[in-house]
C-alpha positions in Angstrom: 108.3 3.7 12.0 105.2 2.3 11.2 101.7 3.7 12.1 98.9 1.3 13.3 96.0 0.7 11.2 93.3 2.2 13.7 95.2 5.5 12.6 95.2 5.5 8.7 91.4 4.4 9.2 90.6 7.3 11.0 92.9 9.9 8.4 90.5 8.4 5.8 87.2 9.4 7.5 86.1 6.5 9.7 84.4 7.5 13.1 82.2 5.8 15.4 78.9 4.8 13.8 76.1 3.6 16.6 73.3 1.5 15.1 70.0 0.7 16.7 68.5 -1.8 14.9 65.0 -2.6 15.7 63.8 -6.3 14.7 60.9 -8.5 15.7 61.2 -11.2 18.0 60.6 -14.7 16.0 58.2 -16.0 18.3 56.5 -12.8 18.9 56.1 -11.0 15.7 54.1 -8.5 16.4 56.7 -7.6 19.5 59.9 -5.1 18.2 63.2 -5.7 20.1 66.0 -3.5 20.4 69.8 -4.2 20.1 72.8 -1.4 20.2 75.7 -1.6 18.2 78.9 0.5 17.5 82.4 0.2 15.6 84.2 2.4 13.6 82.9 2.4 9.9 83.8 5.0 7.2 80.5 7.7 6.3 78.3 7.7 4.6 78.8 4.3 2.7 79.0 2.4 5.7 80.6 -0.6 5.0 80.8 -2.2 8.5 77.3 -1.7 8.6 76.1 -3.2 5.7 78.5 -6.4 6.6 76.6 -6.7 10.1 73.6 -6.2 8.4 73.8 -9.0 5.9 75.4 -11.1 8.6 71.9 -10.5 10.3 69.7 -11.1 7.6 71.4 -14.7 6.7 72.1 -15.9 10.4 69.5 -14.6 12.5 66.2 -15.1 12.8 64.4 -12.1 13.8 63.6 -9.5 10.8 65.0 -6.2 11.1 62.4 -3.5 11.3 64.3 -0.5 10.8 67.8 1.0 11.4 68.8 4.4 13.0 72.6 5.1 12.4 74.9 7.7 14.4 78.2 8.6 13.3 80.7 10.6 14.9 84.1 11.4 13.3 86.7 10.9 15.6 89.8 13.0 13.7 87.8 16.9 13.6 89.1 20.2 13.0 90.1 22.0 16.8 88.3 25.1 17.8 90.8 27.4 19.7 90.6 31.4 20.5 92.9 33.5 20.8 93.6 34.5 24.8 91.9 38.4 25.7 94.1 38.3 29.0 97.7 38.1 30.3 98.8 36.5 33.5 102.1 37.6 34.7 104.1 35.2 37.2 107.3 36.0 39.1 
């Protein structure tokens, strides 16, 4: 049986990253725009990021101003307690 890749990705640490990037609009300069953005990229080198990012900087025209990243692993550790009660059923 083989497992799919989205699994073995998120084994190895990768969790969904949201990026707000901020850029100035080419014909308004002095104007910031914003733009959302999420995949699943692997903390804290970010390497899906850093594609998009150059992606940006060599294909579209409107200079990023700055960048705020969220990442949430999606693979955690589970909280659980331990019951203080007892329910008895027939």
């Amino acid at each position: 049986m083989e497992t799919s890749s989205d699994f073995e990705k998120r084994i190895i640490g990768y969790g969904l990253l949201t990026a707000e990037i901020l850029y100035r609009m080419p014909d308004h300069p002095k104007l910031l725009q914003s733009f959302l953005w999420q995949t699943e990229d692997l903390a804290p080198k970010f390497p899906e990021l850093n594609r998009f990012l150059k992606f940006w900087e060599d294909e579209i025209e409107g200079r990023i101003h700055s960048v705020r990243v969220a990442h949430q692993n999606l693979i955690v550790p589970v909280d659980f307690r331990y019951a203080g009660g007892e329910f008895v059923v027939h």
